[in-house]
DSSP file (Angstrom, degrees, kcal/mol; ACC not computed):
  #  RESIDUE AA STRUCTURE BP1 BP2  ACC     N-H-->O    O-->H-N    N-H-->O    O-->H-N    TCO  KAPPA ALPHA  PHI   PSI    X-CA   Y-CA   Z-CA
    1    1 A X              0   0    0      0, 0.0     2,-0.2     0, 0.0     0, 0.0   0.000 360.0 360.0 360.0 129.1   25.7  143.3  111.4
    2    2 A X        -     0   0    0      1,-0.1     2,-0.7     2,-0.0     5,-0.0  -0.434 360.0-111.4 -79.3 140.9   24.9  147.2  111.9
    3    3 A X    >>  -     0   0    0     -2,-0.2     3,-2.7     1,-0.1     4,-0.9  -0.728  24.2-123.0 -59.6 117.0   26.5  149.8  109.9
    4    4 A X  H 3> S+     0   0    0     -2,-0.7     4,-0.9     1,-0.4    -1,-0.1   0.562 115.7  54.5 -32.5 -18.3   29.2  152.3  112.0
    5    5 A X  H 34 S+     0   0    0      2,-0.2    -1,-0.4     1,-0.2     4,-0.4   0.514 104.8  46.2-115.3  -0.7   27.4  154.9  111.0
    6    6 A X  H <4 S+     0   0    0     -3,-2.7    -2,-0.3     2,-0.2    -1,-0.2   0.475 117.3  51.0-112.4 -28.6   24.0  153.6  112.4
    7    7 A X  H >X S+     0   0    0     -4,-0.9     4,-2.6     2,-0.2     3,-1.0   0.864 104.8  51.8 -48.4 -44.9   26.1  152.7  115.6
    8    8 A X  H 3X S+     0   0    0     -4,-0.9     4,-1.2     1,-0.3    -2,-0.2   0.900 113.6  46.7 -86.7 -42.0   27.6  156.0  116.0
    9    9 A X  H 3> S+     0   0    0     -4,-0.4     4,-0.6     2,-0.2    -1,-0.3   0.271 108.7  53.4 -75.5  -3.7   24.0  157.5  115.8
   10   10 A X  H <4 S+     0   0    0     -3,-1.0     4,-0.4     2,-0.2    -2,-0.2   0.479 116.2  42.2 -99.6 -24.7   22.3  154.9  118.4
   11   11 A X  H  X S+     0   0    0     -4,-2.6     4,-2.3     2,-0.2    -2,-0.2   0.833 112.5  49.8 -83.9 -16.4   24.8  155.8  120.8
   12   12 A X  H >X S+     0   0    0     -4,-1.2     3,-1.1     1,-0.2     4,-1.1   0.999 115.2  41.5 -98.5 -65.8   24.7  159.4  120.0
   13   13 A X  H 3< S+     0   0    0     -4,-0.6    -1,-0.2     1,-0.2    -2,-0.2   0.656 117.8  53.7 -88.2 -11.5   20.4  159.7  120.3
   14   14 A X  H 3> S+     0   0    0     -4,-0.4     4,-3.1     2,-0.1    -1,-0.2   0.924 110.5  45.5 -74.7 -31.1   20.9  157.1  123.8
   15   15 A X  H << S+     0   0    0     -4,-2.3     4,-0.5    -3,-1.1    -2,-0.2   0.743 115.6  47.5 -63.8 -23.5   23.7  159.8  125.3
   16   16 A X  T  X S+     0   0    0     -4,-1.1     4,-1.9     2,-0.2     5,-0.3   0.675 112.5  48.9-118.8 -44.9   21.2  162.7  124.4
   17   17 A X  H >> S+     0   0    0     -5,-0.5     4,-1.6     1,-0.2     3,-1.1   0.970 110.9  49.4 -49.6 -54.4   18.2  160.9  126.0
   18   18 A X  H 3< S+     0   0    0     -4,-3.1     4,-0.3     1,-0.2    -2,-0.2   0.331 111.7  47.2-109.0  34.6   19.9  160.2  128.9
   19   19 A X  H 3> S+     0   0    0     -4,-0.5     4,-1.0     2,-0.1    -1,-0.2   0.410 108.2  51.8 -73.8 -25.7   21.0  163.4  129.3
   20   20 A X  H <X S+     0   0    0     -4,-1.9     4,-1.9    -3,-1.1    -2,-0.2   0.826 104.9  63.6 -90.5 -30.5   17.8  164.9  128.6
   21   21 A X  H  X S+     0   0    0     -4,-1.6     4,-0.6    -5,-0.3    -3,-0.1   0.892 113.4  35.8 -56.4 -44.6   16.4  162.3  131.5
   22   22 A X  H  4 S+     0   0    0     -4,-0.3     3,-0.2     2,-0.2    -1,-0.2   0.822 110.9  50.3 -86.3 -15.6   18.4  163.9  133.9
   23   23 A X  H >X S+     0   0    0     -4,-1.0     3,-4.8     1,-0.2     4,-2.4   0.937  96.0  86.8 -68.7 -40.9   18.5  167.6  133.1
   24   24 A X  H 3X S+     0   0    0     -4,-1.9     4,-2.0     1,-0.3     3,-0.4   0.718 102.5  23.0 -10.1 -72.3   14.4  167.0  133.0
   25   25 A X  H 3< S+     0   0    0     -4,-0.6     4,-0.4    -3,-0.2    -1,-0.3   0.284 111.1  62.3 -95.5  10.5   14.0  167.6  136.8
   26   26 A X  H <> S+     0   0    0     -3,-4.8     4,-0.6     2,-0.2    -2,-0.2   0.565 111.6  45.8-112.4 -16.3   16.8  169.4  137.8
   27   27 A X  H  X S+     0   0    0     -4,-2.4     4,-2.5    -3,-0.4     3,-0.3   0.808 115.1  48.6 -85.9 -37.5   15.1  172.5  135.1
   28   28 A X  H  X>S+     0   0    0     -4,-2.0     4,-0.9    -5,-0.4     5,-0.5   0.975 105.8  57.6 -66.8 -61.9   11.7  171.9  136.5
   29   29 A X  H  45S+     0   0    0     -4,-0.4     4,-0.4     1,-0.2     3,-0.2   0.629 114.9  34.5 -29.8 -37.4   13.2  172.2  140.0
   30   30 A X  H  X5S+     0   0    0     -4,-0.6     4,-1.9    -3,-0.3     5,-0.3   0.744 115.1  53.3 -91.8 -42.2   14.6  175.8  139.3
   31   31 A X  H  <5S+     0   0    0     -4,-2.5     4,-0.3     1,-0.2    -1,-0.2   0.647 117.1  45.4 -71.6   9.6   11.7  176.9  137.1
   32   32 A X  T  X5S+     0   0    0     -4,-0.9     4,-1.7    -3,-0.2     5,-0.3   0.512 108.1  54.1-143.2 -45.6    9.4  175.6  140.5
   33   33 A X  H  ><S+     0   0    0     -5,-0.5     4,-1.3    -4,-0.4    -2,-0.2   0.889 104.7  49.4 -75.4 -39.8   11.3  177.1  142.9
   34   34 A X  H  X S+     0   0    0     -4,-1.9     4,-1.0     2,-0.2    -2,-0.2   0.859 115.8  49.8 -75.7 -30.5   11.1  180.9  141.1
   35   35 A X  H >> S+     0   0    0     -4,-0.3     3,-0.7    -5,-0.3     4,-0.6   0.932 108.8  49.1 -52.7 -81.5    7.0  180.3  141.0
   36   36 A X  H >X S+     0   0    0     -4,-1.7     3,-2.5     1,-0.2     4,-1.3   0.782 100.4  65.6 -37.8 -64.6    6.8  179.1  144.9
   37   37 A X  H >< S+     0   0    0     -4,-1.3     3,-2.3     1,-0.3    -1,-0.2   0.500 109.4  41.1 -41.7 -79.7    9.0  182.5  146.1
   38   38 A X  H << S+     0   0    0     -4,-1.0    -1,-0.3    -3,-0.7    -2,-0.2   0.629 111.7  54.3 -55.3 -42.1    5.8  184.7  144.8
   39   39 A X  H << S+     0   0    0     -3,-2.5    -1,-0.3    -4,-0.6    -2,-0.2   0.890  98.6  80.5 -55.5 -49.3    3.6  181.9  146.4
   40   40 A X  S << S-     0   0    0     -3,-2.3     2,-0.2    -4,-1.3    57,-0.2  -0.207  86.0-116.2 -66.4 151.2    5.7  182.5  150.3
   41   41 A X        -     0   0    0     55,-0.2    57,-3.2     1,-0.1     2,-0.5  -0.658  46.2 -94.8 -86.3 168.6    4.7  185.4  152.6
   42   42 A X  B     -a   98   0A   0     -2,-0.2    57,-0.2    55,-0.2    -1,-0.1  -0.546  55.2 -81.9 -89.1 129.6    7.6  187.5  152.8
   43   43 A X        -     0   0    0     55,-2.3     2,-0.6    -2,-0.5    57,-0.2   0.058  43.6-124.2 -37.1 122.0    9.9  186.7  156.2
   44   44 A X    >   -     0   0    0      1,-0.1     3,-2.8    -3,-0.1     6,-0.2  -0.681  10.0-133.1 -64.5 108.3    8.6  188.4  159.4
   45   45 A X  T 3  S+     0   0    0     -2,-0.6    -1,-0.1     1,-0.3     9,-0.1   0.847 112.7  55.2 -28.9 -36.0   11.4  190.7  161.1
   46   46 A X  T 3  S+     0   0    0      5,-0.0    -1,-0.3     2,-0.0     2,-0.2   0.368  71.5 123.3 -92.2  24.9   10.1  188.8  164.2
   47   47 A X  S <> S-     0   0    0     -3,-2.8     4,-0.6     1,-0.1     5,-0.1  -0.613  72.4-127.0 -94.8 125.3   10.6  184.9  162.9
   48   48 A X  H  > S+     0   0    0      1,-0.2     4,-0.7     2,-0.2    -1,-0.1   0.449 106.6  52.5 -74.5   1.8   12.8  183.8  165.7
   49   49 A X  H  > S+     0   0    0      2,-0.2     4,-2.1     1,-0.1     5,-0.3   0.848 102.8  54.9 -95.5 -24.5   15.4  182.5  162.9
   50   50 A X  H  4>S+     0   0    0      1,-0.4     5,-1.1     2,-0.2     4,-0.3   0.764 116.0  45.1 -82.5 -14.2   15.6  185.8  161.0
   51   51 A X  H  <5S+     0   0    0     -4,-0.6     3,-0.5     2,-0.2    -1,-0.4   0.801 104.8  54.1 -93.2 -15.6   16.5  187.0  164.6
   52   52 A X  H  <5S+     0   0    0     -4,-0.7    -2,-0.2     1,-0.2    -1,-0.1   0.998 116.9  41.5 -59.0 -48.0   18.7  184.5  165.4
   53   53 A X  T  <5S-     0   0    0     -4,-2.1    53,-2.5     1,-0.1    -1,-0.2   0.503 106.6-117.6 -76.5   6.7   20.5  185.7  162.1
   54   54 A X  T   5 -     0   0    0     -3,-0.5    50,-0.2    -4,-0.3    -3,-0.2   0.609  46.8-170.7  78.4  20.5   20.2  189.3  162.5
   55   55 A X      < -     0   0    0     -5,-1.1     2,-0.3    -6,-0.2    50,-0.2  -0.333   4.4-172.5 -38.6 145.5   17.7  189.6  158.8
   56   56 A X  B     -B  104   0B   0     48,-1.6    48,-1.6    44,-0.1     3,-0.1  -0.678  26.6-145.7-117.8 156.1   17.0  193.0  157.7
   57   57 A X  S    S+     0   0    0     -2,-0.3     2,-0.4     1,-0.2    45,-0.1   0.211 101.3  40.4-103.7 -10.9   14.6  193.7  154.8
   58   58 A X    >   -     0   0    0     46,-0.2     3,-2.7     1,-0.1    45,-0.3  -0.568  69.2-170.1-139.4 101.7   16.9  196.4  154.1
   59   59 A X  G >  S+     0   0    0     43,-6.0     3,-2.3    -2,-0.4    -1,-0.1   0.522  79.8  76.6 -86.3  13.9   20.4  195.8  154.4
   60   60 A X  G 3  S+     0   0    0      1,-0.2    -1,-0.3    42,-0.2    43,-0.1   0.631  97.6  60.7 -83.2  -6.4   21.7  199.5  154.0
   61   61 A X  G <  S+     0   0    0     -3,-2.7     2,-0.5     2,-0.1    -1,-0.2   0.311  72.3 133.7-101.3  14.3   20.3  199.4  157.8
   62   62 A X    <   -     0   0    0     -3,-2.3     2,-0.4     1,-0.1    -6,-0.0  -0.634  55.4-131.0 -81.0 132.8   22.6  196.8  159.1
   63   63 A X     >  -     0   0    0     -2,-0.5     4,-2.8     1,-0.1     3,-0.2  -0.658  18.0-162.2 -57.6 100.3   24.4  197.6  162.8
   64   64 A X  T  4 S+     0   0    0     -2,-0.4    -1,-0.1     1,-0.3     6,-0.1   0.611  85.7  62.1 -55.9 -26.5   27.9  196.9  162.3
   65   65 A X  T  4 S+     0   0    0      1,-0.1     3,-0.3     2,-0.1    -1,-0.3   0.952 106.2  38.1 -75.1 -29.9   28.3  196.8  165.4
   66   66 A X  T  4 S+     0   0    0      1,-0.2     2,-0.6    -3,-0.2    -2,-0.2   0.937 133.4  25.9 -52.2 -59.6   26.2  194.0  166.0
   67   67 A X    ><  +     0   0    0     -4,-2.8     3,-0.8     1,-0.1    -1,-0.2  -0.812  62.8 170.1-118.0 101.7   27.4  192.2  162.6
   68   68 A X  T 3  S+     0   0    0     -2,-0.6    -1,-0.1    -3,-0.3    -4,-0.1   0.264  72.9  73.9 -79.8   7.7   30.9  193.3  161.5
   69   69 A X  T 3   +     0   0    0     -3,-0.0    -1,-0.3     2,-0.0    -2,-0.1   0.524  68.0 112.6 -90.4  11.2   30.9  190.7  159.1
   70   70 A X    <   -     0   0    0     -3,-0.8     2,-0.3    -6,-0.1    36,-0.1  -0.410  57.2-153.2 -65.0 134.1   28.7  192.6  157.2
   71   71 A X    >   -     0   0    0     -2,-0.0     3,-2.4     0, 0.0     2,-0.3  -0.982  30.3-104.2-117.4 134.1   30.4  193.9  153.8
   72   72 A X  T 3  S+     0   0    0     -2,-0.3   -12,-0.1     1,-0.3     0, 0.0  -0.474 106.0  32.1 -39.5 101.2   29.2  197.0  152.2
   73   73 A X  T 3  S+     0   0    0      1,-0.5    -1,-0.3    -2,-0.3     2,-0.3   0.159  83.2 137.5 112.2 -11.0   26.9  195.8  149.0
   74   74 A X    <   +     0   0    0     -3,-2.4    -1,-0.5   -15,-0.1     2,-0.2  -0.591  19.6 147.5 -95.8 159.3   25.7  192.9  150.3
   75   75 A X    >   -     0   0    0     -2,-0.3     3,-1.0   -17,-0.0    27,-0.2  -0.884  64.7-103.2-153.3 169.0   21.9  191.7  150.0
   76   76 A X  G >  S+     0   0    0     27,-1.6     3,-0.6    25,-0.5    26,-0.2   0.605 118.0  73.9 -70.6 -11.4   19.9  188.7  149.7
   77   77 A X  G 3  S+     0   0    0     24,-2.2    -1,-0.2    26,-0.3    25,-0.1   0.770 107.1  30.0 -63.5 -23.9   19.9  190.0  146.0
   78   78 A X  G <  S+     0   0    0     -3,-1.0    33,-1.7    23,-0.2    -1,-0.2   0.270  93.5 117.6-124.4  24.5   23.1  189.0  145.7
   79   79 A X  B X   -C  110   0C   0     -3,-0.6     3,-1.2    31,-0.2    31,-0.2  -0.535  67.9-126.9 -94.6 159.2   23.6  186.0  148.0
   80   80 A X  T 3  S+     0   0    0     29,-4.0    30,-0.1     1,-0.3    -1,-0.1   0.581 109.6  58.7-105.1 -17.3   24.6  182.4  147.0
   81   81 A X  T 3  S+     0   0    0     28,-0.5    -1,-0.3    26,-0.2    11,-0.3   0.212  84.1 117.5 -99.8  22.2   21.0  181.0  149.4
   82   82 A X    <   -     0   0    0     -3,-1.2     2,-0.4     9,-0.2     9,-0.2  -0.554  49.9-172.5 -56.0 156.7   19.2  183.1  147.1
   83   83 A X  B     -D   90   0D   0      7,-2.3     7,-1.6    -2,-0.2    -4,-0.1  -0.967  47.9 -23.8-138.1 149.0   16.8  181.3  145.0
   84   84 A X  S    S+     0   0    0     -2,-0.4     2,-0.3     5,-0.2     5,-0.1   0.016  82.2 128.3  44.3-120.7   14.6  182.8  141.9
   85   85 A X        +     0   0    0      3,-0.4     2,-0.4   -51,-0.2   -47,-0.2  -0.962  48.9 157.2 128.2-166.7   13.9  186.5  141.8
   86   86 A X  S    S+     0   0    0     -2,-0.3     2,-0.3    -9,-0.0     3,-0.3  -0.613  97.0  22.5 -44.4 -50.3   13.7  189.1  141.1
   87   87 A X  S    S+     0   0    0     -2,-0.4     2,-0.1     1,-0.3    13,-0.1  -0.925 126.2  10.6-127.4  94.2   11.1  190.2  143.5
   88   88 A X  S    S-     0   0    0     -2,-0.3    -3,-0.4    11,-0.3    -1,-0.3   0.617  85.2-140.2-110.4 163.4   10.7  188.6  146.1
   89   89 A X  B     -E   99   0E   0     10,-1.1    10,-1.1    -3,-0.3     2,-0.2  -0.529   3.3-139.8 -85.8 123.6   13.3  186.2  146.6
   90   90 A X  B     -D   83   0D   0     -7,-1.6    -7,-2.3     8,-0.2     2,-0.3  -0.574  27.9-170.6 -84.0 178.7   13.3  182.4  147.9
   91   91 A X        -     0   0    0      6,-0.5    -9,-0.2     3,-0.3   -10,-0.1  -0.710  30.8-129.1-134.1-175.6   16.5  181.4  150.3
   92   92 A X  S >  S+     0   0    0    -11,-0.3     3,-0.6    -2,-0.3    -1,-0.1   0.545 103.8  53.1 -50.6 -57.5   17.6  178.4  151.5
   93   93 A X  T 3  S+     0   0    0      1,-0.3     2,-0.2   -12,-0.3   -12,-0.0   0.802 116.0  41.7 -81.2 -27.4   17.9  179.4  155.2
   94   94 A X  T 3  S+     0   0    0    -13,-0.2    -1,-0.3     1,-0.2    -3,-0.3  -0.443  70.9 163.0-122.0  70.8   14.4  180.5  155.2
   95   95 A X  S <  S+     0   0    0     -3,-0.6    -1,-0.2    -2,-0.2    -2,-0.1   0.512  73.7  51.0 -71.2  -8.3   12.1  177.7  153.1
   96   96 A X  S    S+     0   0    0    -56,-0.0    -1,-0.2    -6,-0.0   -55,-0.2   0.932 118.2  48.6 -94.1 -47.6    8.3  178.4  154.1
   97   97 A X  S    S-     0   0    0    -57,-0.2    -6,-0.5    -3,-0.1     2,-0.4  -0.142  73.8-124.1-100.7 173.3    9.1  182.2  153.3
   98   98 A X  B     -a   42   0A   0    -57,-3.2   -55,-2.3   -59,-0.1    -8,-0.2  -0.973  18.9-135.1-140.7 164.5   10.4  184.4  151.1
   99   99 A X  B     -E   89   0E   0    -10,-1.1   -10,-1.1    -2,-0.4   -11,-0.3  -0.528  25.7-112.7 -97.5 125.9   13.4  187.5  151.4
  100  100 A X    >   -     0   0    0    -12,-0.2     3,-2.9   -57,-0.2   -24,-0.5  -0.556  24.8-127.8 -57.3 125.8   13.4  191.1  150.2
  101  101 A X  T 3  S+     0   0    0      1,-0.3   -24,-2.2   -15,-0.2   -25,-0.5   0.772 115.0  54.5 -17.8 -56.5   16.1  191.5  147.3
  102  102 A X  T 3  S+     0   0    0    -27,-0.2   -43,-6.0   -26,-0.2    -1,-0.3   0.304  93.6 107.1 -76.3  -0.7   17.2  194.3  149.6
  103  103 A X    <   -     0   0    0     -3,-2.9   -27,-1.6   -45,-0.3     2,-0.3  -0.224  47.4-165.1 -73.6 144.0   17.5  192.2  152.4
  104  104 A X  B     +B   56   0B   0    -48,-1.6   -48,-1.6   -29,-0.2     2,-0.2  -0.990   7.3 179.1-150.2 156.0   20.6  190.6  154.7
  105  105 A X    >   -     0   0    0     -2,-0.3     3,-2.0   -50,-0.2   -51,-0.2  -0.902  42.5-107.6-126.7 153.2   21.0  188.2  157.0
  106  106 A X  T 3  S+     0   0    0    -53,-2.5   -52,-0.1     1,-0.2   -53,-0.0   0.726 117.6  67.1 -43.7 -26.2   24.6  186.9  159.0
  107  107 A X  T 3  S+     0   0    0    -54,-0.1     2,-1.2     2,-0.0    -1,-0.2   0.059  75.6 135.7 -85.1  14.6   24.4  183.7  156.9
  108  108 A X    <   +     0   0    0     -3,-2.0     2,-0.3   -29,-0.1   -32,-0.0  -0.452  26.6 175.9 -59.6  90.6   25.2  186.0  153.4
  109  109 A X        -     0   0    0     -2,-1.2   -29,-4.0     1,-0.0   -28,-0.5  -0.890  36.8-102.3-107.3 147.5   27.7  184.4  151.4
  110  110 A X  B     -C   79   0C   0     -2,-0.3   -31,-0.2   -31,-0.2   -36,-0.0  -0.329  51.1 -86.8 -71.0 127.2   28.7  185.9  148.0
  111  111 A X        -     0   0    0    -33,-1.7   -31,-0.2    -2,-0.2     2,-0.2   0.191  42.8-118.4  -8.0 151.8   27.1  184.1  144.7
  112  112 A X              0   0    0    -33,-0.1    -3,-0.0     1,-0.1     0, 0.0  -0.292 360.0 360.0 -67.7 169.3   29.3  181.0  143.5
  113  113 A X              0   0    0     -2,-0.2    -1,-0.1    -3,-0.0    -2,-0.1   0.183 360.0 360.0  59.1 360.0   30.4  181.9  140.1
């Protein structure tokens, strides 16, 4: 028969293990993902998606008339498919490249959190 207190401490180092099993790749995934963005050439203005979405490398130069959803302050710096950072930025929308900070596309939506 085990002691409670030798229970309470084999469940407590199994919880913490397999906690640690899963945070394990989901922390190499993020530190892996801020490496690669340096690794990607930075998105060509002509890359037929960055025209489908209207990309700029500089978004203080976005045509409102063309995108009137555009809000004043937004960048890829501050967008929720950013990925690592600072300088240069992965996305989501664009995965072989990577975005200028200063950058916007039509797909911008504002960080989560």
């Amino acid at each position: 028969m085990s002691h409670p207190a030798e229970s309470k401490a084999r469940r407590a180092f199994l919880r913490n293990a397999a906690l640690a099993a899963v945070s394990a790749p989901i922390a190499f995934q993020l530190i892996s993902q801020r490496a690669h963005a340096q690794d990607k050439p930075l998105l060509a203005l002509d890359n037929p998606q960055a025209v489908a979405l209207g990309y700029t490398d500089d978004a203080a130069k976005v045509d409102t008339a063309k995108h009137p959803q555009f809000k004043a302050g937004s960048s890829c710096a501050n967008c929720n498919f950013a990925q690592g950072g600072p300088d240069p930025l992965g996305c989501m929308l664009f995965p072989a490249n990577s975005v200028a900070p200063a950058g916007w596309c039509a797909s911008w939506a504002p960080k989560a959190g």
